[in-house]
N, CA, C and O atoms as a Maestro MAE file, in Angstrom:
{
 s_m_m2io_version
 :::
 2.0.0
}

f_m_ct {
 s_m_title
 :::
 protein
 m_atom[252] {
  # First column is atom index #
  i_m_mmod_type
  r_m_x_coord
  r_m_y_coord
  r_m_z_coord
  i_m_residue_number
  s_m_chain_name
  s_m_pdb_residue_name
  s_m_pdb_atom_name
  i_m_atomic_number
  :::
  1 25 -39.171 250.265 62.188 1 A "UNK " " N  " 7
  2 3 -40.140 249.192 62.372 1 A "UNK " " CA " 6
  3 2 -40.274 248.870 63.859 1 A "UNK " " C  " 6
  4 15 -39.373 249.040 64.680 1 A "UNK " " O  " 8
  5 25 -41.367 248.437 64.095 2 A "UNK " " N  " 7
  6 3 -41.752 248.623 65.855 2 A "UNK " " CA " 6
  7 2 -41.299 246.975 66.258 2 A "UNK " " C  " 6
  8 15 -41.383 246.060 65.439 2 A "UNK " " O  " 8
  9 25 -40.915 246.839 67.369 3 A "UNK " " N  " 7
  10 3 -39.989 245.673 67.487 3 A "UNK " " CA " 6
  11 2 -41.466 244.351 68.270 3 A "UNK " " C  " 6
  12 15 -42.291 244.818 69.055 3 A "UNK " " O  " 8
  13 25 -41.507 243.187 67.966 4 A "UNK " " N  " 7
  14 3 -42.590 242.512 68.127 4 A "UNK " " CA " 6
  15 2 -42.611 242.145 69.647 4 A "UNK " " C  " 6
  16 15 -41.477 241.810 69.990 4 A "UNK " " O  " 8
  17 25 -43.362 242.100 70.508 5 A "UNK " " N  " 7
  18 3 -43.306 241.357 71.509 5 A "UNK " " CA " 6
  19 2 -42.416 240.776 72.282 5 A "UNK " " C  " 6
  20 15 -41.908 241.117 73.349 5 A "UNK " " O  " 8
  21 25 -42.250 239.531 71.368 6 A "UNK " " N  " 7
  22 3 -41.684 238.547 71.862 6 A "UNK " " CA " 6
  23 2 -40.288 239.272 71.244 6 A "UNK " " C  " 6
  24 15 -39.448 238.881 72.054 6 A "UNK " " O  " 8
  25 25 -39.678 239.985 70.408 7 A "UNK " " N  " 7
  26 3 -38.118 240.632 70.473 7 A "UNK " " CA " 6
  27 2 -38.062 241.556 71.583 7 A "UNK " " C  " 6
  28 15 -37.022 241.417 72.227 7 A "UNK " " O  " 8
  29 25 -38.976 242.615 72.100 8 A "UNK " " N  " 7
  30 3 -38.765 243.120 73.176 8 A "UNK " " CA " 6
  31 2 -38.858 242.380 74.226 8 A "UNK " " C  " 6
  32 15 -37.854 242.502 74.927 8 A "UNK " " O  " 8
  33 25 -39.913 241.394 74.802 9 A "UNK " " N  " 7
  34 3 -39.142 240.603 75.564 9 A "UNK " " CA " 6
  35 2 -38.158 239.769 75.703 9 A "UNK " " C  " 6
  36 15 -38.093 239.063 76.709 9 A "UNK " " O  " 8
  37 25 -37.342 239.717 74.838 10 A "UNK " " N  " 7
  38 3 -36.022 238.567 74.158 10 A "UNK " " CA " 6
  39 2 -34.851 239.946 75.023 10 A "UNK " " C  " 6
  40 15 -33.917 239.691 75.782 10 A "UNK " " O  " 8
  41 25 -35.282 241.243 74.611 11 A "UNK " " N  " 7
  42 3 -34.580 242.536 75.328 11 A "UNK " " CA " 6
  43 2 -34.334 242.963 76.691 11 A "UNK " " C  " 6
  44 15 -33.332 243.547 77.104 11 A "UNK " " O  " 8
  45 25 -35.652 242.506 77.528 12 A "UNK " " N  " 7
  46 3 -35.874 242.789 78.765 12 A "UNK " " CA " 6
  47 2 -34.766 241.902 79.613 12 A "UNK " " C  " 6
  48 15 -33.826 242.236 80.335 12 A "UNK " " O  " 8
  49 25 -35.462 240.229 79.077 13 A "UNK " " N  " 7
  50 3 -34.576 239.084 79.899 13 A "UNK " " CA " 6
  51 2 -32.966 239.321 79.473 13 A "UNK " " C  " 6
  52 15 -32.142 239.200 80.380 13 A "UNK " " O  " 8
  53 25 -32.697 239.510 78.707 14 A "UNK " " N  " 7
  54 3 -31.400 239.918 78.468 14 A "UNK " " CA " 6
  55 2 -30.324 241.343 78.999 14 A "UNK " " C  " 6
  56 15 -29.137 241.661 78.924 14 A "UNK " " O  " 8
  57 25 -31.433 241.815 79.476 15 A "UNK " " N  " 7
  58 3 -30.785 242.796 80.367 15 A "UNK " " CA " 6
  59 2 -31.143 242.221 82.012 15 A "UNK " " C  " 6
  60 15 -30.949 243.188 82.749 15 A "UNK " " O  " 8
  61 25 -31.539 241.151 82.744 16 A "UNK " " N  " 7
  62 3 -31.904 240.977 83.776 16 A "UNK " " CA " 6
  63 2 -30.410 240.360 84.470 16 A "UNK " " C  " 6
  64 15 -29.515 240.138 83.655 16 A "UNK " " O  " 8
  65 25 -30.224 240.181 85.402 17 A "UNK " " N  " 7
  66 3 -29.222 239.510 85.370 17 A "UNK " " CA " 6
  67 2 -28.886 238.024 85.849 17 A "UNK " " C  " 6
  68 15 -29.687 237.465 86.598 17 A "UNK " " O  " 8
  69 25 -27.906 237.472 85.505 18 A "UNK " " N  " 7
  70 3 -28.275 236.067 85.230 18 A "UNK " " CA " 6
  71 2 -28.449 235.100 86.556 18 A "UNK " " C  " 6
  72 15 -28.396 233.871 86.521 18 A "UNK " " O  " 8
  73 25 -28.671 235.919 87.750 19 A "UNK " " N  " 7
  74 3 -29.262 235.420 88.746 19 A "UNK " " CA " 6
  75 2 -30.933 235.508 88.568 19 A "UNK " " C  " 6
  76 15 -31.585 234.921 89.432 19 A "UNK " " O  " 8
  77 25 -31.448 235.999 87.818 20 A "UNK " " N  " 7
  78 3 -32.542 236.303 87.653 20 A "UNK " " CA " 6
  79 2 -33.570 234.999 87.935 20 A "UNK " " C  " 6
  80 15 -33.176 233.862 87.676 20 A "UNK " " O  " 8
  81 25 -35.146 235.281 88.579 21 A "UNK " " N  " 7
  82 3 -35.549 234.172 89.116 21 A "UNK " " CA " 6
  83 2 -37.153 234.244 88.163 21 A "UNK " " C  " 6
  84 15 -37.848 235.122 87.652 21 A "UNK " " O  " 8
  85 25 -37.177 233.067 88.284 22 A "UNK " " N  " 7
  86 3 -39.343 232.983 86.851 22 A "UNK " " CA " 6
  87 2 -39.801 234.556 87.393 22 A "UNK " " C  " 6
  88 15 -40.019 235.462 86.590 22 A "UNK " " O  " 8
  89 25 -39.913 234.733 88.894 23 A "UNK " " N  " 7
  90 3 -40.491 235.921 89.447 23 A "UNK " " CA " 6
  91 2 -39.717 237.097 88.974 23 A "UNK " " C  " 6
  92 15 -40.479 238.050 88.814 23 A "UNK " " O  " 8
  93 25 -38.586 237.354 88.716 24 A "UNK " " N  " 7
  94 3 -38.393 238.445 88.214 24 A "UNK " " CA " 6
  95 2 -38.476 238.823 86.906 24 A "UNK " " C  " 6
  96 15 -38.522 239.967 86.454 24 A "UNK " " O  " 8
  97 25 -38.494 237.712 86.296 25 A "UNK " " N  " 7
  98 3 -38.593 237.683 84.768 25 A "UNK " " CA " 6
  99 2 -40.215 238.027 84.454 25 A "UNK " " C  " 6
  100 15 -40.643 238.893 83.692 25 A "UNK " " O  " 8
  101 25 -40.774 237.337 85.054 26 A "UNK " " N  " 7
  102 3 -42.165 237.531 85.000 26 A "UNK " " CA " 6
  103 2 -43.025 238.922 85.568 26 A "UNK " " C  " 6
  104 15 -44.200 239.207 85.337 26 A "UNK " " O  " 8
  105 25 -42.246 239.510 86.204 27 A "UNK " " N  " 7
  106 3 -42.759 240.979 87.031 27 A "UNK " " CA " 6
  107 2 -42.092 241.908 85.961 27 A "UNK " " C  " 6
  108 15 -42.923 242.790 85.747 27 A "UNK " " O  " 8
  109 25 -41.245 242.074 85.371 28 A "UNK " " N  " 7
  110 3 -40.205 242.896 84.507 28 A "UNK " " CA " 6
  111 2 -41.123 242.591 82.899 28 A "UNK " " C  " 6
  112 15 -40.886 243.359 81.966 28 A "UNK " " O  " 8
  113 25 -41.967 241.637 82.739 29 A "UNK " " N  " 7
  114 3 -42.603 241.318 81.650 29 A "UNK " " CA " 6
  115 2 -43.904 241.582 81.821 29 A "UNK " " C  " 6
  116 15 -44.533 241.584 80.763 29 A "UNK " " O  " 8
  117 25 -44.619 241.839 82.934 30 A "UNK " " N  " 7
  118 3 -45.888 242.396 83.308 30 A "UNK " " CA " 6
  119 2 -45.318 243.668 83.438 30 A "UNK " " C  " 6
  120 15 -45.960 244.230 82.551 30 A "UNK " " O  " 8
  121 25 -44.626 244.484 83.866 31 A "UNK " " N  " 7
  122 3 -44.470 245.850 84.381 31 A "UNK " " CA " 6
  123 2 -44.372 246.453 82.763 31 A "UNK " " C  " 6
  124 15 -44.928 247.512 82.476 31 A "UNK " " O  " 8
  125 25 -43.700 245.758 81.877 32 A "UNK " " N  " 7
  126 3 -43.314 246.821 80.425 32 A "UNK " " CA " 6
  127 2 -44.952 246.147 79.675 32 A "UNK " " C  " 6
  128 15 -45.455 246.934 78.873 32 A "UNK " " O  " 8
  129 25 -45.369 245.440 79.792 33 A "UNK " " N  " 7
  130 3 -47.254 245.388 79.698 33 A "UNK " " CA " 6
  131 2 -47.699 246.308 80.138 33 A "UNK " " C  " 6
  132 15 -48.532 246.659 79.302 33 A "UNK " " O  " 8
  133 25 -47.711 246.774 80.684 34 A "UNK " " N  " 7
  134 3 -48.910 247.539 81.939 34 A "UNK " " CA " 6
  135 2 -48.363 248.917 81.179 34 A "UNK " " C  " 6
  136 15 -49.318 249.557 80.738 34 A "UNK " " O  " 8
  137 25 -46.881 249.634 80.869 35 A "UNK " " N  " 7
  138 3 -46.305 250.467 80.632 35 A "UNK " " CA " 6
  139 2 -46.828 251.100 79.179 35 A "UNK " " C  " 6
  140 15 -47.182 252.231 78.846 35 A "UNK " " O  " 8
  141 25 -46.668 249.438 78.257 36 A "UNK " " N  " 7
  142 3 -47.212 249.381 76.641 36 A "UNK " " CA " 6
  143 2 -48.945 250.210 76.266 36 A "UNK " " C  " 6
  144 15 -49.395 250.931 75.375 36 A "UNK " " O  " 8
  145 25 -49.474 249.570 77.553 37 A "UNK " " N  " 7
  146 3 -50.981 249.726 77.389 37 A "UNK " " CA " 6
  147 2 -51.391 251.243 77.975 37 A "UNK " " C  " 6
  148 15 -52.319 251.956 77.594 37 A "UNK " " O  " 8
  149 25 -50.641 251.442 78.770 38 A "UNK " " N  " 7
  150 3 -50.915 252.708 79.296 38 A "UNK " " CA " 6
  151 2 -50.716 253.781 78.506 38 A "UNK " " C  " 6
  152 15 -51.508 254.713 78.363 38 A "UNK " " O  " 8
  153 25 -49.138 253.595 77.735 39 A "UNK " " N  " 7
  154 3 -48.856 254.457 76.939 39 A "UNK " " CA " 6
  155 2 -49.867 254.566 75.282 39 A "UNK " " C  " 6
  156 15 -49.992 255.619 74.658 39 A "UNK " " O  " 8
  157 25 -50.438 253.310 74.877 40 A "UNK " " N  " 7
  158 3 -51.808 253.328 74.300 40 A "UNK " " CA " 6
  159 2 -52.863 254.029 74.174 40 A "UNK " " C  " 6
  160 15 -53.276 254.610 73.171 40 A "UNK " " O  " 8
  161 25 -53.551 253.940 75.802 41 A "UNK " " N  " 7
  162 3 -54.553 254.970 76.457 41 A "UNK " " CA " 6
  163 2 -54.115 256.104 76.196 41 A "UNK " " C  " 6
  164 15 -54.942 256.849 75.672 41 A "UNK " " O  " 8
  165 25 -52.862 256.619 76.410 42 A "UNK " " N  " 7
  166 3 -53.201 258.258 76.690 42 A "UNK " " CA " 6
  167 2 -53.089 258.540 75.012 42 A "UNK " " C  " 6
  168 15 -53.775 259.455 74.558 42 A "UNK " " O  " 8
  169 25 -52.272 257.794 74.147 43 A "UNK " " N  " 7
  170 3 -52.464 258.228 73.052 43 A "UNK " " CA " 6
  171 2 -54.051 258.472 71.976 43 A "UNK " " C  " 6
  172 15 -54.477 259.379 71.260 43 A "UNK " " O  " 8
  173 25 -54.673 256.683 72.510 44 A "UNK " " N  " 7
  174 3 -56.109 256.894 72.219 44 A "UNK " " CA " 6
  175 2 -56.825 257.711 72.907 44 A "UNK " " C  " 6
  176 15 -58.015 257.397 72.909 44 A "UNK " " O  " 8
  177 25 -56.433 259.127 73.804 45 A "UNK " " N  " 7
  178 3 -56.919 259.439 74.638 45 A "UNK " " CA " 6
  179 2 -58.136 259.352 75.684 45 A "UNK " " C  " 6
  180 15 -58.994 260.186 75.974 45 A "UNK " " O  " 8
  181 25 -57.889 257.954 76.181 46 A "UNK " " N  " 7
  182 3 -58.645 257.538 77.409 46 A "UNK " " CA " 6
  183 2 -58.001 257.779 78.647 46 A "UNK " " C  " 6
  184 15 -57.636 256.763 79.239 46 A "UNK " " O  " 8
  185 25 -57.821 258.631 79.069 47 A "UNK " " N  " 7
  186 3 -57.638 259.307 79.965 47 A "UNK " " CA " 6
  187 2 -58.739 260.121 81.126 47 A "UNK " " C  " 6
  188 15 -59.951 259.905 81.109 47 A "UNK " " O  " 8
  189 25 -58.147 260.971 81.998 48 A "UNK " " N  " 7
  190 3 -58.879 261.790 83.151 48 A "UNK " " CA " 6
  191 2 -58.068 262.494 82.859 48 A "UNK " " C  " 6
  192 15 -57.031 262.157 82.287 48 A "UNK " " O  " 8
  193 25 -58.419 263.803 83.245 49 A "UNK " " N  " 7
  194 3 -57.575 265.060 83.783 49 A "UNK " " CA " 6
  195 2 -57.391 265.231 85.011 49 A "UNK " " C  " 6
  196 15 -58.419 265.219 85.688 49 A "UNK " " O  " 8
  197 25 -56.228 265.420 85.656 50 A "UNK " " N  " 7
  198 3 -55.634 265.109 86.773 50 A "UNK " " CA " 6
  199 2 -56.897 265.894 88.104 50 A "UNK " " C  " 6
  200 15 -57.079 265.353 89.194 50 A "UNK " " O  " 8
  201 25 -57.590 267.158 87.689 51 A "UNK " " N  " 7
  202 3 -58.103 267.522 88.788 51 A "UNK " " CA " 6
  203 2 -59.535 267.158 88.632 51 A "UNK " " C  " 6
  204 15 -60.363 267.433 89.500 51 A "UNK " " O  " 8
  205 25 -59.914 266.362 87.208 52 A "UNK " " N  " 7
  206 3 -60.803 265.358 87.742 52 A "UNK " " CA " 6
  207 2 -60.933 264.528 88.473 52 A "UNK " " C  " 6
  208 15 -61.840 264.409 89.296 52 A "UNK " " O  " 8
  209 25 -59.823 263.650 88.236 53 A "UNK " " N  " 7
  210 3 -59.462 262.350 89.377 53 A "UNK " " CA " 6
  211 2 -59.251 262.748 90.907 53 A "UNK " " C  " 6
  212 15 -59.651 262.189 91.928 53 A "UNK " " O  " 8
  213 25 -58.625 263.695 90.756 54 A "UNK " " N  " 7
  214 3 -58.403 264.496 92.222 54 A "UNK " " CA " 6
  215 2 -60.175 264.815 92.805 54 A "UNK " " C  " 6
  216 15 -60.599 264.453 93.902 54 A "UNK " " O  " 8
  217 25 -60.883 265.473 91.881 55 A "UNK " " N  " 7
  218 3 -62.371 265.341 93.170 55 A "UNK " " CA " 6
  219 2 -62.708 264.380 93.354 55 A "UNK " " C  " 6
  220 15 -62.884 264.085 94.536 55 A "UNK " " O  " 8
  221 25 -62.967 263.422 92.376 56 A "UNK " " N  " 7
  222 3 -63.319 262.011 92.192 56 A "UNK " " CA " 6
  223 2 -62.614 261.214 93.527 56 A "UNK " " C  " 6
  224 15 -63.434 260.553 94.165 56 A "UNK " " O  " 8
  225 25 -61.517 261.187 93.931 57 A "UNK " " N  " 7
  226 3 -60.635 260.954 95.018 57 A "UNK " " CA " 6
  227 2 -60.949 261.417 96.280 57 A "UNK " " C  " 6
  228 15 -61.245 260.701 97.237 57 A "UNK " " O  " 8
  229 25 -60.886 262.533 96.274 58 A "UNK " " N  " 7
  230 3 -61.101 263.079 97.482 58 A "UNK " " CA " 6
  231 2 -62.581 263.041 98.002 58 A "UNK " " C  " 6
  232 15 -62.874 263.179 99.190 58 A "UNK " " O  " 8
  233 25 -63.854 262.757 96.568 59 A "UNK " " N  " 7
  234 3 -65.300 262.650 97.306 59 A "UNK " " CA " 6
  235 2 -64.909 261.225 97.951 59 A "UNK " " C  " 6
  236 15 -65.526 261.222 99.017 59 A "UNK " " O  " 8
  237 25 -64.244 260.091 97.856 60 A "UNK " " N  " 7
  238 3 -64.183 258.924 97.925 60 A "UNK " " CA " 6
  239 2 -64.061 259.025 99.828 60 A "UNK " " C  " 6
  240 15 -64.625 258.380 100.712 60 A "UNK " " O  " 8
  241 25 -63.182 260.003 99.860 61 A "UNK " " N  " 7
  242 3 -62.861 260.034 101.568 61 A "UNK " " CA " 6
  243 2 -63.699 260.196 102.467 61 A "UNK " " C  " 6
  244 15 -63.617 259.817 103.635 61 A "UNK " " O  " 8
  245 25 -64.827 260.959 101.787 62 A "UNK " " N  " 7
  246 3 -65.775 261.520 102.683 62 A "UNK " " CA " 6
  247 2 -67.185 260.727 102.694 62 A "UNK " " C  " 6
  248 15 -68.174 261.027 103.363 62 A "UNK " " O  " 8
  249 25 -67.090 259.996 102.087 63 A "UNK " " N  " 7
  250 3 -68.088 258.488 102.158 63 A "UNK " " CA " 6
  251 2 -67.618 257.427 103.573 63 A "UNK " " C  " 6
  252 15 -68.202 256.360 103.765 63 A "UNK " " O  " 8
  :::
 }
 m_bond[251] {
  # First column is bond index #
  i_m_from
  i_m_to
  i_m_order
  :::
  1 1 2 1
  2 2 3 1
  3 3 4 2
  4 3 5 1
  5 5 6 1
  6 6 7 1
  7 7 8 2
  8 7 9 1
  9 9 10 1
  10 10 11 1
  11 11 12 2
  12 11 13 1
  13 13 14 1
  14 14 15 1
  15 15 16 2
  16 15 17 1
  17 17 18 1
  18 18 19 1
  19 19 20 2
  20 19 21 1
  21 21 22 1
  22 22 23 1
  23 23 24 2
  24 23 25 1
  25 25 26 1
  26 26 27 1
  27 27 28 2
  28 27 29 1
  29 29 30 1
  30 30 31 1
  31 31 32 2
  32 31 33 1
  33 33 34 1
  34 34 35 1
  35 35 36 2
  36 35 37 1
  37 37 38 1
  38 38 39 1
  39 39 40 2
  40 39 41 1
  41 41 42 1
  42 42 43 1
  43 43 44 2
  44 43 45 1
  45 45 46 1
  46 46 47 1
  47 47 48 2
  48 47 49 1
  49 49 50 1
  50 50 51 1
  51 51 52 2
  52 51 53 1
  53 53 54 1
  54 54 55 1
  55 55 56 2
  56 55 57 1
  57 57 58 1
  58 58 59 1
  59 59 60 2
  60 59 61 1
  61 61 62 1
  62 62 63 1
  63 63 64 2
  64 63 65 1
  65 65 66 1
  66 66 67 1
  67 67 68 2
  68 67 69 1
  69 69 70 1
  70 70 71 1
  71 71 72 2
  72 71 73 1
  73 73 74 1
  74 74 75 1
  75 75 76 2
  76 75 77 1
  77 77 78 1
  78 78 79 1
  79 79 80 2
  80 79 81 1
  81 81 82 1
  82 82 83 1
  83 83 84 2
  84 83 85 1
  85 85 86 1
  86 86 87 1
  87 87 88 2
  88 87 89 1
  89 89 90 1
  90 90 91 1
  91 91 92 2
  92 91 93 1
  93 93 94 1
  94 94 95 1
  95 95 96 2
  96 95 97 1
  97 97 98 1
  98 98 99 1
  99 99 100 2
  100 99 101 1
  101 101 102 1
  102 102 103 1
  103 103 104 2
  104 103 105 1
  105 105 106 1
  106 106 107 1
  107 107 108 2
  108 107 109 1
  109 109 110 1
  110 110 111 1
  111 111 112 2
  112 111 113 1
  113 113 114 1
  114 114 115 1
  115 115 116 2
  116 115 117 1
  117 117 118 1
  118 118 119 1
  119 119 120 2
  120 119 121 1
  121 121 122 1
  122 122 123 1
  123 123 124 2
  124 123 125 1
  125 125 126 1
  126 126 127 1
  127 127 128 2
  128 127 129 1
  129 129 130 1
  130 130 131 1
  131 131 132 2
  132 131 133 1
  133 133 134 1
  134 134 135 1
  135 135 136 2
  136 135 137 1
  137 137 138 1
  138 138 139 1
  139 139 140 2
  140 139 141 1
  141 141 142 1
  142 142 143 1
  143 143 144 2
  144 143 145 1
  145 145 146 1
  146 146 147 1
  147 147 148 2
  148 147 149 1
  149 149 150 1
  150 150 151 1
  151 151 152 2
  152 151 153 1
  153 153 154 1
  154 154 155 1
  155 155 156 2
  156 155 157 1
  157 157 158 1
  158 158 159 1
  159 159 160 2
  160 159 161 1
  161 161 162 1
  162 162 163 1
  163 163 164 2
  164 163 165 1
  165 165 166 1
  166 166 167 1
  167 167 168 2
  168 167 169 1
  169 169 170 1
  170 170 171 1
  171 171 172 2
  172 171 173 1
  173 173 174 1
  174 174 175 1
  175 175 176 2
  176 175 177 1
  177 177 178 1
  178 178 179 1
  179 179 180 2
  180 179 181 1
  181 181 182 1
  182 182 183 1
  183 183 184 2
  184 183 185 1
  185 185 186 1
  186 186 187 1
  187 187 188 2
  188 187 189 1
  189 189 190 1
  190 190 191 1
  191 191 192 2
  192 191 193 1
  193 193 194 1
  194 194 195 1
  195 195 196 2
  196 195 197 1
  197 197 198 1
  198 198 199 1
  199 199 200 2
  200 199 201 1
  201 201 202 1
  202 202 203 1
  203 203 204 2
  204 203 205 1
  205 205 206 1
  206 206 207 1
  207 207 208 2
  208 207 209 1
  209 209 210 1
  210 210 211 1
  211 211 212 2
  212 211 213 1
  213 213 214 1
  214 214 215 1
  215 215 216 2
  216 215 217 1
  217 217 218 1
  218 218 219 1
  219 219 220 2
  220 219 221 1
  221 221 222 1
  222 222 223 1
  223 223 224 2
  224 223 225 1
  225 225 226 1
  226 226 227 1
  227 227 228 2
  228 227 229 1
  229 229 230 1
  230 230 231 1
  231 231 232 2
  232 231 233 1
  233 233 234 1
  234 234 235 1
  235 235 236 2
  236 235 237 1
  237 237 238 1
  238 238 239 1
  239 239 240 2
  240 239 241 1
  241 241 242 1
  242 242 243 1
  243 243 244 2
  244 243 245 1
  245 245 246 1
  246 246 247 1
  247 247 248 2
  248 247 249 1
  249 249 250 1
  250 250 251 1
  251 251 252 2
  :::
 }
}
């Protein structure tokens, strides 16, 4: 069973350590967000292929 939210974040802060400050708690809880959703995308495959992004990139320089 996939663990809810708020138990994986109950996981995160509990591994932080107990100097831990709102800012780190709060960056360590945006960073496994950003991680969740990403890993989403590539499954719904919304993605680029890497040497797409790469011309896409490199026309950017020459503007």
């Amino acid at each position: 069973m996939a663990a809810t939210a708020k138990e994986v974040a109950r996981q995160i802060i509990e591994h932080l350590p107990d100097q831990a400050t709102w800012n780190d708690i709060m960056y360590e809880l945006y960073v496994k967000q950003k991680m969740e959703e990403g890993l989403a995308d590539i499954e719904a495959g919304h993605t680029i292929p890497h040497e797409e992004l790469k011309t896409e990139i490199l026309g950017w320089e020459m503007m």
